[in-house]
C-alpha positions in Angstrom: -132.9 20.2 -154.1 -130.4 21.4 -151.7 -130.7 21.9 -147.7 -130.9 25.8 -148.1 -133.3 25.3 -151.2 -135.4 23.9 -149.0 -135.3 26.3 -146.0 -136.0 29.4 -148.4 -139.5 27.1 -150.0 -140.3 26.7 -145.9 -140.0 30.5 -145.5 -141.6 31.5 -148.1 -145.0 29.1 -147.5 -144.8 31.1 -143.7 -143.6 33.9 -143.9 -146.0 36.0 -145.4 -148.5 35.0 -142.5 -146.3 37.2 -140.7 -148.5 40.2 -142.6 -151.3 39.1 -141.6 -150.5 38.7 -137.9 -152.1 40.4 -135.2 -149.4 39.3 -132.2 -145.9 38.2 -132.8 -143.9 35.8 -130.2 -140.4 34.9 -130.0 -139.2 32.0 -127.4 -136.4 29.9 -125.7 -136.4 27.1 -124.5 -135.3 23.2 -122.9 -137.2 20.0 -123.5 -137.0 16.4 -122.2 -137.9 13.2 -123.8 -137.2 10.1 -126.2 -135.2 10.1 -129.2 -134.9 7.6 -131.6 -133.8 6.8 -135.1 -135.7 5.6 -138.5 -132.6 3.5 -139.6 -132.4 1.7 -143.1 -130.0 -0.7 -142.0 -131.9 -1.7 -138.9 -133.6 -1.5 -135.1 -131.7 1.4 -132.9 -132.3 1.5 -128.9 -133.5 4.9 -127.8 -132.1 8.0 -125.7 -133.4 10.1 -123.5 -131.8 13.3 -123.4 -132.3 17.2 -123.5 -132.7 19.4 -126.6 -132.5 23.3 -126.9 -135.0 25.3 -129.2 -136.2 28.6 -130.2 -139.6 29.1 -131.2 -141.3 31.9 -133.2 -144.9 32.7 -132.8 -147.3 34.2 -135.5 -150.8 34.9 -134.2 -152.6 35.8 -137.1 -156.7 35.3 -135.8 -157.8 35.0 -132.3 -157.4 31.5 -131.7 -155.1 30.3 -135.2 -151.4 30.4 -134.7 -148.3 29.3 -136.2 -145.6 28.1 -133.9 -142.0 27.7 -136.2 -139.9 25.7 -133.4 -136.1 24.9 -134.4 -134.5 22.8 -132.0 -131.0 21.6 -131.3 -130.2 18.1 -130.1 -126.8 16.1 -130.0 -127.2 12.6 -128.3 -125.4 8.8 -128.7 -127.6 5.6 -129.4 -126.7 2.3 -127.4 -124.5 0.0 -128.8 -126.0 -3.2 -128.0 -126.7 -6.7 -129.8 -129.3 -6.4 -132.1 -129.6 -2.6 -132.9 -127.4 -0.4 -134.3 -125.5 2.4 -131.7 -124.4 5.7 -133.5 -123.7 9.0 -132.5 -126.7 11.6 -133.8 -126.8 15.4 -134.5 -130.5 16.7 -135.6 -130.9 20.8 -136.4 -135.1 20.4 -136.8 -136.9 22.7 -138.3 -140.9 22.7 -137.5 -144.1 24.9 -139.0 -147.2 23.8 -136.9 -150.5 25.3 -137.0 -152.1 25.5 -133.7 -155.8 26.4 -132.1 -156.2 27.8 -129.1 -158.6 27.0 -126.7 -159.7 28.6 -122.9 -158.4 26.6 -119.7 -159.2 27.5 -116.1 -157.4 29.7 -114.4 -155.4 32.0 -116.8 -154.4 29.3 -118.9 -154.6 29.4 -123.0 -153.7 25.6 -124.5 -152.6 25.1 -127.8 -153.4 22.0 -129.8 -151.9 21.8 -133.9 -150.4 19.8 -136.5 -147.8 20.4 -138.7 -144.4 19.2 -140.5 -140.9 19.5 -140.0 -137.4 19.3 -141.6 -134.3 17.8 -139.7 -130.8 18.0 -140.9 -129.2 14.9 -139.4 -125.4 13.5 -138.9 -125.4 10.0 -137.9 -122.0 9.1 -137.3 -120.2 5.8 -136.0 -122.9 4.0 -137.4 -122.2 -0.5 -136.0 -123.7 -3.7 -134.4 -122.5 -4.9 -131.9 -122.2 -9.0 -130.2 -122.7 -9.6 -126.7 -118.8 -9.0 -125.7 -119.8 -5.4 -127.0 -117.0 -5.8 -129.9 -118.2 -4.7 -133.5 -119.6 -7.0 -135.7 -121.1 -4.7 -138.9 -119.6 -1.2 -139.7 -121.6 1.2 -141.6 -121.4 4.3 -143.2 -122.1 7.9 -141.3 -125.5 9.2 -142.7 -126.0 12.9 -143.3 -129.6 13.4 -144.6 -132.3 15.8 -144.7 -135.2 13.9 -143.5 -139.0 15.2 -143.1 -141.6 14.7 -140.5 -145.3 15.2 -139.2 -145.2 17.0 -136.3 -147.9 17.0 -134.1 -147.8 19.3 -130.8 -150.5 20.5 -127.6 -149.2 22.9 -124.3 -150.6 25.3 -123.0 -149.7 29.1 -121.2 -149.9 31.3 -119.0 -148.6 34.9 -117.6 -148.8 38.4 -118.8 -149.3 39.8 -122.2 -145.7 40.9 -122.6 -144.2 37.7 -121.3 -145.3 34.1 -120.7 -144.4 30.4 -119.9 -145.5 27.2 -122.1 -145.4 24.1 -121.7 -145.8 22.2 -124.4 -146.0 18.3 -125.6 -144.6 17.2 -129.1 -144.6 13.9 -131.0 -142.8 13.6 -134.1 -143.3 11.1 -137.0 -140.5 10.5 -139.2 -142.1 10.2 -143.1 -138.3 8.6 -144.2 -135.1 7.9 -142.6 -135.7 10.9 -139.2 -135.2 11.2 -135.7 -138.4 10.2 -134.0 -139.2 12.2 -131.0 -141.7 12.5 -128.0 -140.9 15.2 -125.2 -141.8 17.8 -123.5 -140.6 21.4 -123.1 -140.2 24.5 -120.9 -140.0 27.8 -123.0 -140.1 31.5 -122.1 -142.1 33.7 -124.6 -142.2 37.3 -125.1 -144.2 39.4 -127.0 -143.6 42.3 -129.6 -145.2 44.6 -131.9 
């Protein structure tokens, strides 16, 4: 099945909980945190490094949502002995179903599960020795890869506009990016 197959099947499955909604969201926003990669061919190091996403919110009962999140993120892997450095663009794609729950204060949190969809380019793909000169070349990877993403934040400010915070860890099922970070969005709301 091809890439944009498989986008259209993931709109269709969410989408029409867009019907049913009784607040709709939309969101920018910056996160933080660890990347790393599922390799076939062997151990990667990690980076730690920014990403960009968008979100989309679909509030379809008073405390079910669906938060669709695709997120941007370009970023190198170490070349060192023992783990393979490459060069890694991920577009990710994530459908997570979240309950809300009453903080203190002003404060809604979030708490769901759900999966995700990257479309990676690993590029420059080599081992290294200690000298740092390569020892194993391999090929550039470009995959669509699937994940279980699981996700927790929480927000607060007006009805028509508000800040999140928001926790994610993401489990590659095959060959992903593996992530754990932390973002800052701004959300606003329309009817």
């Amino acid at each position: 099945m091809k890439t944009k197959d498989k986008l259209m099947l993931i709109a269709l499955l969410i989408l029409p909980q867009g019907a049913l909604a009784d607040i709709y969201e939309y969101g920018l926003g910056l996160s933080y945190g660890q990347y790393s990669v599922n390799d076939p061919d062997g151990p990667t190091d990690v980076a730690f490094t920014q990403a960009v996403s968008g979100q989309w919110i679909v509030t379809s009962r008073k405390h079910w949502r669906w938060w669709i999140d695709a997120q941007y993120v370009n970023f190198d892997l170490d070349y060192t002995p023992g783990n393979i450095g490459q060069a890694v663009r991920s577009f990710h794609i994530d459908a997570v179903y979240q309950r809300g729950f009453r903080l203190p204060m002003y404060l809604d949190g979030w708490i769901g599960a759900g999966l995700g969809m990257g479309i990676n380019k690993m590029t420059n793909r080599a081992l290294v020795d200690d000298q740092g000169f390569i020892t194993q070349s391999f090929d550039d990877r470009d995959e669509t890869n699937y994940s279980i993403i699981t996700n927790a934040g929480f927000a607060f400010g007006g009805k028509d506009a508000r800040m999140t915070l928001n926790a994610r860890y993401t489990i590659a099922l095959d060959n992903d990016v593996e992530t754990m970070n932390t973002g800052f969005f701004i959300v606003f709301t329309y009817d």
